[in-house]
C-alpha positions in Angstrom: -69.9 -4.8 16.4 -66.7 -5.7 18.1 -65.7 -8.0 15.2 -66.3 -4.8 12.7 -63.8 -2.8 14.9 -61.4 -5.6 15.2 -61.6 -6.0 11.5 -61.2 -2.4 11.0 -58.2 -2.4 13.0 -56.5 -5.0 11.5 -57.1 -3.7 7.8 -55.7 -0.6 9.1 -52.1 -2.3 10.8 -51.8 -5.0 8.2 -50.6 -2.9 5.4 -48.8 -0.8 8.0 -46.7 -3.2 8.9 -46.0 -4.3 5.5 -44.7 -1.1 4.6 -43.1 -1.1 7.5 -41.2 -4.2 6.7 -40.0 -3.2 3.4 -37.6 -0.6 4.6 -35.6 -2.9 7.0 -35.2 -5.4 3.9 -33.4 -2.1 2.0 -30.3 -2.6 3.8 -28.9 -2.3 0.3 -25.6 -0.1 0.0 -25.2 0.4 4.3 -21.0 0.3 4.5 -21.2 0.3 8.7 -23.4 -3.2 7.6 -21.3 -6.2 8.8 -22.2 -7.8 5.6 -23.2 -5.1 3.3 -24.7 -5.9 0.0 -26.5 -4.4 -3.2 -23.3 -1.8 -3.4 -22.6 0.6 -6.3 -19.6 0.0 -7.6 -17.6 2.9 -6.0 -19.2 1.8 -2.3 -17.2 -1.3 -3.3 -14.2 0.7 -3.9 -14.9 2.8 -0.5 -15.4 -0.3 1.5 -12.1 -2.1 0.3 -10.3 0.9 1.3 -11.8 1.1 4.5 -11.1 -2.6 4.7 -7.4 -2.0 3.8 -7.6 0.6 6.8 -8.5 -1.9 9.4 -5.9 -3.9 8.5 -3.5 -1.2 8.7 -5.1 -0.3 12.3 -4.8 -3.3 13.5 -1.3 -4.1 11.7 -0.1 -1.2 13.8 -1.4 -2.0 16.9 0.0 -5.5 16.9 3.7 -4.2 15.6 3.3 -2.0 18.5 2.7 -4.8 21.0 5.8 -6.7 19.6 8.0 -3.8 19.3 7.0 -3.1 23.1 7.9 -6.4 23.6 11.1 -6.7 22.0 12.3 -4.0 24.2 11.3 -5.2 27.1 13.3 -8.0 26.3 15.9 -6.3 25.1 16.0 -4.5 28.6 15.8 -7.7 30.9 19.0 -9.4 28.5 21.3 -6.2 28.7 19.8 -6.2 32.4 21.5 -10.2 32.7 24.5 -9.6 30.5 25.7 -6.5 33.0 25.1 -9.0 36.0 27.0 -11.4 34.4 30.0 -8.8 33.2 30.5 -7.9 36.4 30.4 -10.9 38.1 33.0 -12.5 35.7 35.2 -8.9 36.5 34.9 -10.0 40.1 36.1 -13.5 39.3 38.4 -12.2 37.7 40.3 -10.2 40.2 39.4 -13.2 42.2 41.9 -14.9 40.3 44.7 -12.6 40.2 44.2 -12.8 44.0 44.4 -16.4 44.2 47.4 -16.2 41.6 49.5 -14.2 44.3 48.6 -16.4 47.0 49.2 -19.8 44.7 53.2 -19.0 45.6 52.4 -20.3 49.1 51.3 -23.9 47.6 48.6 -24.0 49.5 46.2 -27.0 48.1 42.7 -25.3 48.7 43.9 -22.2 47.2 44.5 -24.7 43.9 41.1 -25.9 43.9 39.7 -22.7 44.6 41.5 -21.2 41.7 40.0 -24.3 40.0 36.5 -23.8 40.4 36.7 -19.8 39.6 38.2 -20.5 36.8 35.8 -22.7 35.6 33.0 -20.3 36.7 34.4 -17.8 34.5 34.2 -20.0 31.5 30.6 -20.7 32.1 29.9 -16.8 32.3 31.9 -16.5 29.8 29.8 -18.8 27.2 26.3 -17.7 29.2 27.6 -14.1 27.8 28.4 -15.1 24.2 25.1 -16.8 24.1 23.3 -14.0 25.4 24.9 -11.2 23.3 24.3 -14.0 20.2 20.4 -13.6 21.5 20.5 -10.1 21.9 21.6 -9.2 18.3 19.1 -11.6 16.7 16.8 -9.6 18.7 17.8 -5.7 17.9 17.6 -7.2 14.0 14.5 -8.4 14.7 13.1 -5.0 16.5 14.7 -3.1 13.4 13.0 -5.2 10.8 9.7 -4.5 12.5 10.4 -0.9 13.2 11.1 -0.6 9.4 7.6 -1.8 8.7 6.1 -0.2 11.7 3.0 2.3 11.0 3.6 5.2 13.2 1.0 7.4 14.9 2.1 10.2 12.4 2.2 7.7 9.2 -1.9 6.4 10.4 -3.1 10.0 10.6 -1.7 10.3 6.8 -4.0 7.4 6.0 -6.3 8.8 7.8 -6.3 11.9 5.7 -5.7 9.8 2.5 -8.5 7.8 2.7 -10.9 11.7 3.5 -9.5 12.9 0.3 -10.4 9.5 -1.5 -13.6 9.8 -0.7 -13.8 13.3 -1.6 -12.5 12.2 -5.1 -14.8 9.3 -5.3 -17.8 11.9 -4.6 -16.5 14.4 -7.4 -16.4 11.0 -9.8 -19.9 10.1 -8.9 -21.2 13.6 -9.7 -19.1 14.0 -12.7 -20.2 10.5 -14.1 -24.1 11.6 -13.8 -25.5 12.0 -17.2 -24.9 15.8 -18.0 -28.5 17.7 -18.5 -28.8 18.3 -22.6 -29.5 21.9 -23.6 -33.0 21.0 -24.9 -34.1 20.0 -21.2 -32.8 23.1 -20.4 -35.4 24.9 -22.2 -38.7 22.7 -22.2 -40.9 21.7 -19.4 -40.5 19.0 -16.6 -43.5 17.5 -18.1 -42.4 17.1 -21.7 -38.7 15.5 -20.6 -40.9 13.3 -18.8 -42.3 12.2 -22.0 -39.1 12.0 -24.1 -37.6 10.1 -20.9 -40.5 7.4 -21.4 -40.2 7.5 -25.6 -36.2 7.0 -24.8 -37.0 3.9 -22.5 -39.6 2.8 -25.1 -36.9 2.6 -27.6 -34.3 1.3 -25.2 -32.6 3.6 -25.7 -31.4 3.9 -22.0 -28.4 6.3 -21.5 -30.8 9.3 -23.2 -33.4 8.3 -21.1 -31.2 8.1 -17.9 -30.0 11.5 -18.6 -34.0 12.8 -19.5 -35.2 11.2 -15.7 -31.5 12.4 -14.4 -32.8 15.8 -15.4 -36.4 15.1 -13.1 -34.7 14.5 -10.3 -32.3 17.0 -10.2 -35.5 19.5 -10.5 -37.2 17.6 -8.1 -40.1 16.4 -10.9 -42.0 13.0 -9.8 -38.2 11.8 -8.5 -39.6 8.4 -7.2 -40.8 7.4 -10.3 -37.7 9.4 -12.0 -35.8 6.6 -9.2 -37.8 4.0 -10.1 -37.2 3.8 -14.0 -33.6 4.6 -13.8 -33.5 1.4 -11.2 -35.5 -0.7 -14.1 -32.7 0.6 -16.8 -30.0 -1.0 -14.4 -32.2 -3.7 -13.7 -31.8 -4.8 -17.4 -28.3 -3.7 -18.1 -27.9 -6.4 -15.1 -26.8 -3.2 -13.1 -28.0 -4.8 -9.8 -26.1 -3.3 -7.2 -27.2 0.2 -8.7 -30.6 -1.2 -9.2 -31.1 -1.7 -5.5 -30.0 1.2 -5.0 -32.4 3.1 -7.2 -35.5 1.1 -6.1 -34.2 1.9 -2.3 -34.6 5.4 -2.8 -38.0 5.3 -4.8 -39.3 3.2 -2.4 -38.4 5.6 0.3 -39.6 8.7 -1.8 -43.7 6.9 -2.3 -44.1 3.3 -1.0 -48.0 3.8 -2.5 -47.0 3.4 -6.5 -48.2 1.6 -8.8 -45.3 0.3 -9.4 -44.4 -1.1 -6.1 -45.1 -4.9 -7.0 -42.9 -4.5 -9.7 -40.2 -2.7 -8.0 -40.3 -5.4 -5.3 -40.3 -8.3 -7.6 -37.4 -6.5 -9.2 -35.9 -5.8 -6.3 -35.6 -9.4 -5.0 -34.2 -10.5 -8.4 -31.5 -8.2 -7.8 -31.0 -9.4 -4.3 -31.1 -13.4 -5.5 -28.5 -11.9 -8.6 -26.2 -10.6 -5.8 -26.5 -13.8 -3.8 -28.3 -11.8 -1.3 -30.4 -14.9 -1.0 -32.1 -14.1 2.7 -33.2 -11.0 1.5 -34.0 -12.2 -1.5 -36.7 -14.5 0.1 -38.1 -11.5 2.4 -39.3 -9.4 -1.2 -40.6 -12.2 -2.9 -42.8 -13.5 0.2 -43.4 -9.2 0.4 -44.6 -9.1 -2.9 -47.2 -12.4 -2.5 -48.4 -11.3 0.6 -48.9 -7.3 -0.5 -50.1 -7.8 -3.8 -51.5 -11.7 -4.2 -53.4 -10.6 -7.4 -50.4 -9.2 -9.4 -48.3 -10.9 -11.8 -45.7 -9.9 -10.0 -46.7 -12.1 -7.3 -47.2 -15.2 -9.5 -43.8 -14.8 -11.1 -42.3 -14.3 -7.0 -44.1 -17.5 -6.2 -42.2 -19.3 -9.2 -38.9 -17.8 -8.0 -39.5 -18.4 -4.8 -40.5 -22.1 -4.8 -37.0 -22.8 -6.8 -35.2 -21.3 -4.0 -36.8 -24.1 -1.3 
């Protein structure tokens, strides 16, 4: 009796926790991803810019840390060359001292005089060389203070890359196939049928736009997903076939579909040289549905992966 149970119970949390695995695998078209992969082609366009504003984060931050620098050293030179200007004005009036008192011939005073005199040409060429340091410095500081992203400059980015994204968003709903007049005015159920005639034909922009239609009015839209992801799928769309599979799967993972979807799926993913991932829905696909063809075509693919 105990073995029925346990049988029971695993038949129940086997398929379970293949379903449950075939989410995680549709990582397809995450941006916050470290490595993101199956992307539409305006995700890649969203990513590079948010790449490109990384850079310019982090750009800033270290031309902040230099400039903050710079002065700093800026600060400790004029800090020196003051020290020094007013050590070389008291040597100076040291001399003009010793000048008056050089009428007396006295031989210290000489050698005295000597070695302030000397002193004041060392300060003298330690100044030079320090104001020679110092302006190679301040053209340095203005060269990076030229190129230097202010606070005020990264919130424009900031507010540039909101309004690309805003545009991109308008693109992507003004690129969807526009809904024909005679959709308009027949029933879910017959587009559905002049979507499949379309796809039968190959003709696949009129049936995009026909299964477009669906899931706009909320008609079957995981199978509407799932044949607009095929129609991408051989266009060699792949990015945009992951992504349509993605959201079919998500819609109903119980489909009849689903070995083909997955086998699809993982073709895309080998296609993208998502090749991990691409491994994870072929084994899916054997395991889930061992009987299919799709599984005997995953075990091909599969084996010329090893």
């Amino acid at each position: 009796m105990k073995s029925i149970y346990l049988a029971a119970i695993l038949a129940a949390i086997l398929p379970l926790r293949l379903l449950a695995a075939e989410p995680s695998a549709f990582g397809a078209g995450n941006l916050d991803d470290s490595q993101p992969y199956g992307l539409t082609q305006s995700e890649k366009v969203i990513l590079q810019t948010k790449d490109k504003l990384n850079k310019v984060v982090v750009k800033s931050n270290n031309q902040a840390n230099e400039v903050e620098s710079l002065r700093e050293r800026i600060d400790g030179l004029q800090t020196i060359i003051e020290g020094l200007t007013r050590k070389s004005q008291e040597n100076r009036l040291s001399l003009q001292e010793l000048e008056r008192k050089n009428e007396q011939g006295l031989k210290n005073s000489n050698e005295y005089e000597k070695r302030l005199s000397e002193i004041s040409q060392v300060n003298a060429v330690e100044i030079k060389e320090i104001k020679q340091t110092l302006a190679k410095t301040v053209v340095l500081l203005e060269s990076i203070e030229s190129s230097y992203v202010t606070k005020k400059e990264y919130n424009i980015l900031v507010g540039d890359l909101n309004k690309f994204k805003e545009l991109v968003s308008k693109e992507l709903k003004k690129d969807l196939p526009k809904q024909s007049s005679q959709s308009d005015t027949i029933p879910n159920a017959e587009v559905e049928k002049l979507a499949q005639e379309s796809y039968d034909k190959k003709h696949y922009t009129k049936s995009i736009e026909y299964y477009t239609h669906l899931i706009n009015n909320n008609y079957r839209p995981a199978r509407a997903h799932y044949m607009i992801g095929e129609m991408n799928y051989y266009r060699k769309n792949y990015a945009e076939a992951i992504a349509y599979f993605k959201k079919s799967a998500s819609l109903y993972s119980k489909a009849d579909y689903m070995p083909t979807l997955m086998l699809h799926t993982a073709i895309s993913m080998h296609e993208t040289s998502d090749e991990k991932n691409a491994k994870s829905f072929y084994s899916g696909v054997i395991s889930k549905y061992p009987d299919s063809k799709a599984a005997g075509i995953a075990k091909t693919k599969l084996s010329q992966m090893k």
